[in-house]
Residue, then its C-alpha position, 0 to 999 in steps of 0.5 A: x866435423x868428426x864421424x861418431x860410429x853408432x855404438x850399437x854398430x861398434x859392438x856388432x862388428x866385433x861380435x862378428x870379428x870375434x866369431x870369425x876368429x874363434x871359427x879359425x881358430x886351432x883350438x880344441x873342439x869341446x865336446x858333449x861329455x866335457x872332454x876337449x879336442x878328438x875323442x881320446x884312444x881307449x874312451x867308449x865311443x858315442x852311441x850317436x846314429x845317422x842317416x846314410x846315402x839310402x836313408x837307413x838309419x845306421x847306430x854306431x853301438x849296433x856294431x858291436x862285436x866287429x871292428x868299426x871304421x869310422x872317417x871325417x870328411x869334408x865335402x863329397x866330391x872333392x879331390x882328397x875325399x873322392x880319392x880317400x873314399x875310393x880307396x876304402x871302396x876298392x879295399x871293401x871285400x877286405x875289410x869284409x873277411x876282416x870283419x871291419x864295418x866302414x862309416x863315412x861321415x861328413x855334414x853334406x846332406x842326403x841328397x848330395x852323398x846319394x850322388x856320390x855313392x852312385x858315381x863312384x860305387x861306394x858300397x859302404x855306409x856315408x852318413x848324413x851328420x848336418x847337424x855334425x852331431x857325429x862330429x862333436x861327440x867325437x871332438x872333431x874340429x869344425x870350421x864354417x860348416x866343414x869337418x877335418x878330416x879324422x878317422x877313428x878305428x873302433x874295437x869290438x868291444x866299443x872302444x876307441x883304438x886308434x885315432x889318425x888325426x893326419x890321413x894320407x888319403x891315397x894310402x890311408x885304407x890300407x893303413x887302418x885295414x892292417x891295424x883293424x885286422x889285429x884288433x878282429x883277430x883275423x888274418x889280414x886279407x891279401x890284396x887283389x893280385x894280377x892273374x897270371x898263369x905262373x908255371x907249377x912249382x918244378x914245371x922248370x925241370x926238363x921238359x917232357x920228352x927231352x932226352x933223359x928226362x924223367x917223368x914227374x910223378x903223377x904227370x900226364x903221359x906223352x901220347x904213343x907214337x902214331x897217336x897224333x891226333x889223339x887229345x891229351x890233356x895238358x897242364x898250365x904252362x907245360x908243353x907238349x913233346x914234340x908229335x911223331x913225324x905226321x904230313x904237314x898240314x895243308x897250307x891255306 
């Protein structure tokens, strides 16, 4: 005896293979201006605003006058993200001299980029897009809940300047900081450089006090003879000439 599948049963497991297939698919995302795929370089960006970790309403179009960052991720927390968004985090004060504001946008809630912002110390804006509102006006593909990872650079005038559809996210923020300076006109921040007391600029010359050395001009005086005990100020990476001949000290 043949099994007949109900018909009704038939049409609703391909509804669902259908919806499954399209939310894989590599097509592009349409979005709410009529255009296809990732909002273009050159296009106005949207006038859309969100929530961020702290509930403050954030509208992108306030932001005239300075170049915008604004980077699609998937998911707080997880490996690429925490490391794209650390990375514009320890390059913060440079994209501040430059005059680049940063926005962070996934479809996690409040909540959840409230916690990730207090863990890793973001000091910048990662907005709330559940409804992937941010998402859609700039055609940025969707897939079971989740976004690309995307990021679009804003000029001061409003308009989309440059759109990097492949992040790296260990060198990313560099990346954009070097091509959102050249759009504000500033002069790109150098990075954070390890102190070190380098020696002044001749300081390799004789060393005061050796035989037939000249003084530099402007250089500290070595102290008279007999005068061991008086303090003279000495510069970075300079050394004393050697001290009249004085009893040892006493030993401990």
């Amino acid at each position: 005896m043949k099994r007949r599948f109900p018909t009704a049963l038939v049409f609703v497991v391909v509804a669902v293979v259908f919806a499954f297939v399209s939310l894989l698919a590599c097509g592009a995302a349409e979005r709410p201006d009529g255009g296809q795929g990732l909002l273009p370089v050159g296009a106005t960006a949207p006038d859309v605003f969100a929530a961020d970790q702290n509930g403050a309403i954030q509208r992108l179009s306030d932001q005239r006058g300075r170049a915008v960052v604004v980077y699609f991720y998937p998911k707080d927390g997880t490996p690429g993200c925490t490391e794209e968004a650390c990375a514009f985090r320890d390059a913060w004060d440079r994209f501040k001299q430059a005059n680049v504001q940063i926005f962070g946008v996934s479809p996690d809630t409040r909540e959840s980029h409230e916690a990730f912002a207090t863990e890793h110390r973001l000091p910048f804006p990662i907005l709330v897009d559940t409804d992937q509102t941010w998402a859609n006006a700039f055609g940025v593909p969707t897939r079971l809940g989740s976004i690309a990872r995307v990021t679009f650079l804003i000029d001061p005038d409003g308009k989309v300047a440059k759109v990097y559809p492949d992040v790296d996210p260990g060198v990313h923020a560099d990346e954009v900081l070097k091509d959102a300076a050249q759009l504000t006109g500033a002069a790109l921040p150098a990075a954070p450089a390890a102190s070190a007391s380098a020696a002044p600029a001749g300081s390799d010359a004789a060393a005061p006090g050796a035989p037939g050395a000249a003084a530099a001009p402007g250089a500290a005086s070595a102290p008279p003879a007999g005068a061991a005990g008086s303090a003279v100020p000495v510069a970075t990476g300079t050394m004393l000439p050697p001290a009249a001949p004085a009893a040892p000290p006493a030993k401990r």
